[in-house]
N, C-alpha and C positions, 0 to 999 in steps of 0.2 A: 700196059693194062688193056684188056678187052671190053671197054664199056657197051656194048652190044652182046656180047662172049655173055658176061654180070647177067643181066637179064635172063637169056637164055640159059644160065644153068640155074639162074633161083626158080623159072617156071618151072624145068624138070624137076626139080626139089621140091616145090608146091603139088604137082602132077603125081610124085611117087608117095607121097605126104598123105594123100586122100584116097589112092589104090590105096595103101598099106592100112589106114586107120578104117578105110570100107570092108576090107575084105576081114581083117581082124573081127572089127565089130559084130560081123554075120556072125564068124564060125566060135566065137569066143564063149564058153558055154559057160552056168555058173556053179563056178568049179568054188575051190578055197581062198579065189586070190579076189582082188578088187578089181574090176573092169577100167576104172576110170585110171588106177596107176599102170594099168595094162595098154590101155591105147596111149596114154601119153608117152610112153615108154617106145611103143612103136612109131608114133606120131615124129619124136626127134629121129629114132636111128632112121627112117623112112627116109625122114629131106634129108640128113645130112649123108645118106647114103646115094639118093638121088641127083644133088649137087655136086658132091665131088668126084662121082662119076659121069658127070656132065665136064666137071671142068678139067679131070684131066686126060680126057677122051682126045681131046684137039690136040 
């Protein structure tokens, strides 16, 4: 296990988390859908797309 590795992929997961959920936010206009199941929706695929391409980079 990478206990240092851990870290470093959950920040890039927090890092890709708040891109994704900022940029969404901006451009998300109000359309038919809800905003709030909009960002949430991005909010997970963001870290867990930011994590696991963190951890299996190495």
């Amino acid at each position: 296990m990478r206990p240092m590795g851990l870290k470093e992929d959950t920040a890039n997961g927090v890092i890709s988390l708040g891109i994704g959920v900022a940029v969404t936010w901006l451009t998300a206009s109000d359309g038919d859908h809800d905003t709030t199941d909009l960002l949430v929706a991005v909010a997970i695929s963001s870290f867990l797309s930011g994590f696991f391409t963190s951890y299996f980079a190495k």
